[in-house]
C-alpha positions in Angstrom: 0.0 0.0 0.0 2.6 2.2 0.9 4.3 1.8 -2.5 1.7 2.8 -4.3 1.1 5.6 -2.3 4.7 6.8 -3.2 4.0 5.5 -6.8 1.0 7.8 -7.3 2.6 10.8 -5.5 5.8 10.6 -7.3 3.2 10.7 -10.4 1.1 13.7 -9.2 4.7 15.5 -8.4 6.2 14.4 -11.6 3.1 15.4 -14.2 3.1 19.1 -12.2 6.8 20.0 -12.9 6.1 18.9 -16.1 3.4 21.0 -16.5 5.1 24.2 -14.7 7.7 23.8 -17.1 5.8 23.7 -20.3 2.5 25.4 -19.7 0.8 25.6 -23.2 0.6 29.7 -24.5 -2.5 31.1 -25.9 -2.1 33.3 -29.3 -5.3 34.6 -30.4 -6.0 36.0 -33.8 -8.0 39.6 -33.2 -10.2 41.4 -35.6 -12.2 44.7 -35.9 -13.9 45.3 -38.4 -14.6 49.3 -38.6 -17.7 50.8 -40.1 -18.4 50.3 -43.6 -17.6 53.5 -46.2 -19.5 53.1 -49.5 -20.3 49.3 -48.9 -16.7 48.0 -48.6 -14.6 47.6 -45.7 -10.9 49.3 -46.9 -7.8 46.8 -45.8 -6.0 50.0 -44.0 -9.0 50.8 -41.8 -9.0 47.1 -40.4 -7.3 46.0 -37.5 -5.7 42.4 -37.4 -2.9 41.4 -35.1 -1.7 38.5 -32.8 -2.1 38.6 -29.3 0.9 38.5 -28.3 2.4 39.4 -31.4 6.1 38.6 -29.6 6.6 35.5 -28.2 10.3 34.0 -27.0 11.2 30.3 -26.5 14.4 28.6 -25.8 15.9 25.9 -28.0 15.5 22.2 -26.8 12.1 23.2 -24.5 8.9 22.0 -26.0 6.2 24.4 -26.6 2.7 24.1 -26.5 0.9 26.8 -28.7 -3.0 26.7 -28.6 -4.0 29.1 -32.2 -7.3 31.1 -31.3 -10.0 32.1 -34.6 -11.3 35.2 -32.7 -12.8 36.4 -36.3 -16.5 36.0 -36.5 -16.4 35.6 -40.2 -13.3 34.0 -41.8 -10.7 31.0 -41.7 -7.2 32.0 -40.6 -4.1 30.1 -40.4 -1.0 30.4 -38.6 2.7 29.4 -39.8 6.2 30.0 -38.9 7.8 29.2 -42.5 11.3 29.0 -41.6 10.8 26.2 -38.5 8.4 24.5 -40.8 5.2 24.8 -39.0 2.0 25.3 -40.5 -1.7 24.9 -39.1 -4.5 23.7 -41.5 -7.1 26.3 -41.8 -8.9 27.5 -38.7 -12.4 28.3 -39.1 -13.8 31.6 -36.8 -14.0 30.6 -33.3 -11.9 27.7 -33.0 -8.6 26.6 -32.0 -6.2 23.9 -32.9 -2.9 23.0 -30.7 0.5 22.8 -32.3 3.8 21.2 -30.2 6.9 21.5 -31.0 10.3 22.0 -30.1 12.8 24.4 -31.0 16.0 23.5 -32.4 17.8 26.7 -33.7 18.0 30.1 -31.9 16.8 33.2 -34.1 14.1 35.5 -34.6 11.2 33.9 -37.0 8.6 35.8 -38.2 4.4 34.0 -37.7 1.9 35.0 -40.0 -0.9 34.0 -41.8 0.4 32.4 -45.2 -2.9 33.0 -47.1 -3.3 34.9 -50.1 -5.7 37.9 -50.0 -9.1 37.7 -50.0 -12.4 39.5 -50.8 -15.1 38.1 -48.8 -19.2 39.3 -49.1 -21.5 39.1 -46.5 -24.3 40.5 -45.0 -23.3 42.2 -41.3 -25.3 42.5 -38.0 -26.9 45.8 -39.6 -28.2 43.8 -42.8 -25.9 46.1 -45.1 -24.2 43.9 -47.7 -20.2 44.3 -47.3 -17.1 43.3 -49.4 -14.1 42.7 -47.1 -10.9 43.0 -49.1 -8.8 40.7 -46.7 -4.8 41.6 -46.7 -3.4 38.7 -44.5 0.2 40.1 -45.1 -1.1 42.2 -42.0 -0.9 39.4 -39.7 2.1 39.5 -38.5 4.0 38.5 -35.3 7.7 37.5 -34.0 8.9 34.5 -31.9 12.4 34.9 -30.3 14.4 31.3 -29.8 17.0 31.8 -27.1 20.2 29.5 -27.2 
């Protein structure tokens, strides 16, 4: 009895370091959409950006990223091209988990690779809107310490 006692706390002990010492980090996609001028929303009044849009990692400690879809309208995806890492698409409000672990130090850009995109729909006001979507506007930067 005793060893199983000492069994199951040296698992309980175990799985929290482990968990203290790679906690999975949250990067949420945010959108606002402004007020539509003449029946199109204009790429430059739109607001996209990652939250946090800076995120640093040290080489040889797995990471735990959980990618957010806060848009209410479209797919996103998230990808850091030069460590090879690339999420399918993600539709609006949803999430999908990527692990990894770094194995080169450097700073690495994350975006959305997507081309842009014109998207029509009808918003909460019932006005017909074109989106012109510039996804080259999603930007953020991970830092990989040595």
């Amino acid at each position: 009895m005793i060893i199983i006692a000492i069994s199951v706390l040296g698992i309980i002990v175990g799985y929290y370091f482990l968990a203290a010492s790679n906690p999975s980090l949250i990067i949420r996609l945010v959108t606002t959409n402004p007020p539509v001028e003449d029946g199109l929303i204009l790429p430059q009044n739109e607001k996209r950006s990652w939250d946090p849009d800076h995120i640093e990692f040290t080489v040889g400690v797995p990471v735990i990223l959980v990618v957010v879809n806060n848009d209410d309208i479209e797919s996103h995806q998230f990808s850091i091209p030069e460590l090879n890492i690339e999420t399918e698409s993600i539709p609006p409000f949803e999430s999908t988990t990527i692990e990894f672990t770094p194995t080169k130090p450097g700073t690495f850009i994350f975006l959305d690779p997507r081309p842009d995109e014109t998207y029509t729909y009808v918003d909460y006001r019932g006005e017909t809107v074109n989106q012109l979507v510039d996804h080259s506007l999603e930007l953020g930067e991970i830092v990989v310490n040595p």
